[in-house]
C-alpha positions in Angstrom: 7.0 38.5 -4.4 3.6 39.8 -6.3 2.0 42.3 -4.2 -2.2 42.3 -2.7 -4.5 43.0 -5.3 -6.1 46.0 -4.3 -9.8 46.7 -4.2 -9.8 48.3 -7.7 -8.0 45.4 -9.3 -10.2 43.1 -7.1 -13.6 45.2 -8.5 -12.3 45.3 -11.8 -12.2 41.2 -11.7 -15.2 40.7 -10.2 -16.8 42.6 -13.2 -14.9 41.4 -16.0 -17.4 39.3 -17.1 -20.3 41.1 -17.1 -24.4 40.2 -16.8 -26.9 40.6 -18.8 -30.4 41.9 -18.7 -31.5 38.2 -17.8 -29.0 37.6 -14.8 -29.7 41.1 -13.2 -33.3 40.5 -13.1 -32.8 37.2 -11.5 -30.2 39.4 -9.1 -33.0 41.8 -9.0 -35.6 39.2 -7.6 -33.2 37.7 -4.7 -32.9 41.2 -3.3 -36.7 41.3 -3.2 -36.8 38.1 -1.3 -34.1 38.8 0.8 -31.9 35.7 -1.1 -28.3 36.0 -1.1 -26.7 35.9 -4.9 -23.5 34.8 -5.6 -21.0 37.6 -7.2 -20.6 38.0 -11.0 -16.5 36.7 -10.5 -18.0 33.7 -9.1 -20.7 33.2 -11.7 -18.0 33.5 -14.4 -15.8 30.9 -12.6 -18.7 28.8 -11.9 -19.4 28.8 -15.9 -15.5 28.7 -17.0 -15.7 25.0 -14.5 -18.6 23.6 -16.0 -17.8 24.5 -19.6 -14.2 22.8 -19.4 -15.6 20.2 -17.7 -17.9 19.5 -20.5 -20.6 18.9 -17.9 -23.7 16.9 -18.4 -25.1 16.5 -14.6 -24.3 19.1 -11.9 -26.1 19.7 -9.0 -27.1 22.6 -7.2 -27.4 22.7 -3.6 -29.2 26.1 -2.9 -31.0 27.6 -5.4 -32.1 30.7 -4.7 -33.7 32.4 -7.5 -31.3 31.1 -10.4 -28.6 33.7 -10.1 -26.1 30.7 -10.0 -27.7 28.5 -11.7 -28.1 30.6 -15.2 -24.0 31.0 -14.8 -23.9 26.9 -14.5 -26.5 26.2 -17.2 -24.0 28.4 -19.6 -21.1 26.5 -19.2 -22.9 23.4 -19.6 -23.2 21.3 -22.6 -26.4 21.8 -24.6 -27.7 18.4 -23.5 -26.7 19.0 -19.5 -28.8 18.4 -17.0 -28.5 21.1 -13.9 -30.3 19.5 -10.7 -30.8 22.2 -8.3 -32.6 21.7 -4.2 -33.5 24.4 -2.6 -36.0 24.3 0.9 -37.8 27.4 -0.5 -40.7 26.3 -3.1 -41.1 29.8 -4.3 -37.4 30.7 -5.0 -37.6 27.5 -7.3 -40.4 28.8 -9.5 -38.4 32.0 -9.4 -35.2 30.4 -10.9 -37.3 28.4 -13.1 -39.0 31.9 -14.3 -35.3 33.0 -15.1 -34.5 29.8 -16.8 -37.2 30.4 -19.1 -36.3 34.2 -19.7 -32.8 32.5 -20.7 -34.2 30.1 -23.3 -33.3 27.1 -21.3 -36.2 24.3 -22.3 -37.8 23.2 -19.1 -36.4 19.8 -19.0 -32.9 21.3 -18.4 -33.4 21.8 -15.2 -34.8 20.1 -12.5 -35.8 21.7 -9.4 -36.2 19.6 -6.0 -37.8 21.2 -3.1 -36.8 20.1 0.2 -33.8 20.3 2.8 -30.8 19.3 1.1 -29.7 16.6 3.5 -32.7 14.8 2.6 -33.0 14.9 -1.0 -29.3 14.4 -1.9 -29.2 10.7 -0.8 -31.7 10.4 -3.5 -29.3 11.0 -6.3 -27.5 8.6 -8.6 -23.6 7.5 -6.4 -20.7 8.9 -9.4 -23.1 10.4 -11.4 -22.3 14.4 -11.7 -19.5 16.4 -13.1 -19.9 19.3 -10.5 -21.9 19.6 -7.2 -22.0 23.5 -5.8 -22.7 24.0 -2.1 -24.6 27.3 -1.6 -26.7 26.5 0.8 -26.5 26.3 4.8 -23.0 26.5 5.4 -23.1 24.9 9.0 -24.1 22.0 7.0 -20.9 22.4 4.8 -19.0 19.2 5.8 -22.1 17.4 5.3 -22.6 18.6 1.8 -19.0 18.0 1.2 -19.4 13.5 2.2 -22.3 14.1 0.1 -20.4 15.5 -3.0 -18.2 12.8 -2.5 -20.0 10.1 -3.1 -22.1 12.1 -6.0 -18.9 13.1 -8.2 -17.8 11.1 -11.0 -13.6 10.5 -10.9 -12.6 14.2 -12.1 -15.5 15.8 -10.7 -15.6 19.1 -9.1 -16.9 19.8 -5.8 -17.2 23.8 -5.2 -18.2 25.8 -2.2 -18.8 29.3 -2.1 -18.5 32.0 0.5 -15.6 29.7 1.9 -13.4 32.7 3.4 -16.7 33.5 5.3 -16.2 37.2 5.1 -12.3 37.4 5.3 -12.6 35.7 8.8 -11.3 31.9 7.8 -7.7 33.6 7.3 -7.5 34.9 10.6 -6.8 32.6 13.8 -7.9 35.3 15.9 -11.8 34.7 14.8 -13.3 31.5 16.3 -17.1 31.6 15.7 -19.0 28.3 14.7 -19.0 29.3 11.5 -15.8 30.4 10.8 -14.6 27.3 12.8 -17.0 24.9 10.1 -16.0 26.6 7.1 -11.8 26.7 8.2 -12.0 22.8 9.2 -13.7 22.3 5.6 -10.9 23.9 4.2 -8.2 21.9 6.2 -10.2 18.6 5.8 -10.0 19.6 1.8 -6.4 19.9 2.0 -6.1 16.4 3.6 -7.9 14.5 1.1 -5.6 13.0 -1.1 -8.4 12.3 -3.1 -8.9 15.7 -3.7 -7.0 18.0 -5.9 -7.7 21.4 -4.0 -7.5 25.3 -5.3 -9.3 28.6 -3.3 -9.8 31.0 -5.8 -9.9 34.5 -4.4 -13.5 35.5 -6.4 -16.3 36.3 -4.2 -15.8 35.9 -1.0 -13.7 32.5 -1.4 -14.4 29.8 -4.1 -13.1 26.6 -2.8 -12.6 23.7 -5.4 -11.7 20.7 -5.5 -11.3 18.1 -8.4 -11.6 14.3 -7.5 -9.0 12.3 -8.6 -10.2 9.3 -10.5 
C-alpha cells in the first residue's frame, strides 16, 4: 500500500515544471482582474495531453487571461489551432496580449467572446483533439454533451477544479456544486465511451479519452 503524498511532495509536483517570465505575467494579470488561473501542475499536464496528442484543434472553454491557454498552445503542434470562449471581452485581449509576448502568430488563436453554451454549438461536430472546461462549473455537464459531440474518436475531454476543493471525495458535503461536479465524475465513469483518469494536480484534473 503507497502511502498519501504529503503537502511537500504535493508542492514539490506542482512546481516541477516551472513558468517562465511570460506565464507569470499572464498569472500576474488574472490576479489583477480577480480571474482564477489554473495551477502550474495543471498547466504542465494540460501541455504533456496536447503534445502526445499531437493536437491540431483544441478548444478552450474559459479563457481568462491565457494562463491555460499558453500551457495548451505549447503542447500543440506548430500548425494547431487553440479556439478559446470566454464571456469576458477584456480577459480575451488580455490572453491575446500574452499570446503575443509568447511568440504565438495571431492566427493561432482564436478568441470567441460570448457565453459558452451559445457559441459552442457553433463549432465543427468531431472536429478537436481536446476540449478543456474552465469555465462555469454548474454548467459542467453541459460542457461535458458538448465535448462530446466536439471530440474527434481519441479525443480528450478535461475538466479542471473537479475535486472542487477536496469536497467531491467526501459524502458528507452535499452543496450544488459539489453535488454537479461528483455526478460529472460518476456520469464519466459510466460512459463506456469514455476512457476515464483523475489526476491528483490542481485541485482535480478529470480526463477522459473517447474511444473511437
Amino acid at each position: 500500500m503507497s502511502t498519501p503524498i504529503s503537502p511537500t511532495a504535493w508542492a514539490f509536483t506542482e512546481g516541477f515544471v516551472p513558468e517562465d517570465e511570460i506565464l507569470a505575467e499572464a498569472r500576474s494579470r488574472a490576479q489583477e482582474m480577480g480571474v482564477g488561473a489554473i495551477d502550474p501542475g495543471t498547466g504542465a499536464a494540460l501541455r504533456f495531453l496536447t503534445a502526445a496528442l499531437d493536437a491540431r484543434a483544441v478548444v478552450e472553454i474559459g479563457t481568462g487571461t491565457g494562463v491555460s491557454g499558453l500551457w495548451l498552445l505549447r503542447g500543440m503542434r506548430a500548425d494547431g489551432v487553440l479556439t478559446t470562449v470566454d464571456v469576458e471581452a477584456e480577459h480575451q485581449r488580455l490572453a491575446r496580449l500574452g499570446f503575443t509576448e509568447a511568440g504565438f502568430p495571431a492566427q493561432r488563436a482564436r478568441t470567441i467572446p460570448g457565453a459558452a453554451l451559445e457559441v459552442l454549438p457553433r463549432l465543427t461536430d468531431s472536429h478537436y483533439d481536446l476540449v478543456l472546461c474552465d469555465a462555469d462549473p454548474h454548467e459542467a455537464g453541459a460542457y461535458l454533451d458538448e465535448a462530446l459531440r466536439l471530440l474527434r474518436p481519441g479525443g480528450v475531454v478535461v475538466v479542471v477544479d473537479a475535486l472542487s476543493a477536496g469536497r467531491v471525495p467526501d459524502p458528507a458535503q452535499r452543496d450544488e456544486l459539489t453535488v454537479t461536479l461528483r455526478d460529472l465524475g460518476q456520469r464519466v465513469l459510466d460512459d463506456e465511451r469514455l476512457l476515464p483518469v483523475l489526476l491528483p494536480v490542481g485541485d482535480g484534473l478529470l480526463c477522459a479519452r473517447l474511444v473511437g
